[in-house]
C-alpha positions as MATLAB code, in Angstrom:
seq = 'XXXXXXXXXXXXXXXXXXXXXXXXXXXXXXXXXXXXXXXXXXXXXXXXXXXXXXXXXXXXXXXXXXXXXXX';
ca = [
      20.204  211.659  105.609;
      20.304  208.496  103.268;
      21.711  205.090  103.701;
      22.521  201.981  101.852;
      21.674  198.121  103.712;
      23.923  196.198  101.139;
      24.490  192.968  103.463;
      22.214  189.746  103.820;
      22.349  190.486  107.574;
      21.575  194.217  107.469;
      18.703  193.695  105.032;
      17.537  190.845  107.072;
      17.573  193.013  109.757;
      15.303  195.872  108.440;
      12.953  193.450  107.208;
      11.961  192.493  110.202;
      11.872  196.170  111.757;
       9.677  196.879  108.422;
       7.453  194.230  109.885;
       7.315  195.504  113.332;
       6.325  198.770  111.715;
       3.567  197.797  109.437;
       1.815  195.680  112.597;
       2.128  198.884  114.384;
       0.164  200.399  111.951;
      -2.321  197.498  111.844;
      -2.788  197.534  115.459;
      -3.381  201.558  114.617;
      -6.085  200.479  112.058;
      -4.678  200.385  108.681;
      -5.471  197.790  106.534;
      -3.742  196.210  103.964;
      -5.762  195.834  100.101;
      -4.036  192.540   99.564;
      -1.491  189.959  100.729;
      -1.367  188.528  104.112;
      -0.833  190.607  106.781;
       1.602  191.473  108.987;
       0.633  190.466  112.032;
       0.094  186.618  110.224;
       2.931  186.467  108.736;
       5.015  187.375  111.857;
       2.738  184.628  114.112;
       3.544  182.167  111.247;
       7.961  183.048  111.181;
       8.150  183.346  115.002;
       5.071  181.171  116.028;
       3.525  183.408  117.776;
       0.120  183.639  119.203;
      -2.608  185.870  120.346;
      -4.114  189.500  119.896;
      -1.880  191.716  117.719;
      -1.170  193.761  120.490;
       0.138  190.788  122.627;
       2.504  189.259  119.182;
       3.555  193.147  119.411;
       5.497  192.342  122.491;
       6.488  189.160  122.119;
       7.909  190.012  118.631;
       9.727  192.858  119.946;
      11.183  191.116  122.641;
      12.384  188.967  119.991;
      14.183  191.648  118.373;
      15.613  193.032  120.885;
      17.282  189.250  122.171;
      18.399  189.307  118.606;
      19.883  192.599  119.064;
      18.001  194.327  115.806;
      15.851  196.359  118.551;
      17.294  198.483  121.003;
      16.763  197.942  124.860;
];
């Protein structure tokens, strides 16, 4: 199954679900070879602090006021 995101809001929107994902995978230990990662750049859009694990919660909380994340 494929899918095109062709609107500012839709692309918006998986953007920051591509962002929950990739801290997932940092809190997993992954690491990223360069650039910042994603756990800074989400504290720094949403100012956000603590452990990863704890901006994992408060970020998706976040989504899910702003309706991108399920309930």
């Amino acid at each position: 199954m494929s899918f095109i995101i062709d609107t500012p809001e839709g692309i918006a929107a998986y953007r920051l679900l591509a962002l929950r994902g990739a801290l997932k995978l940092e809190i997993a230990g992954m690491r990223r070879s360069h650039g910042s990662s994603a756990a800074t750049i989400i504290k720094s859009e949403f100012n956000l602090k603590g452990s990863n694990k704890s901006v994992l919660e408060q970020y998706e909380a976040i989504l899910r006021e702003k309706g991108v994340l399920s309930k």
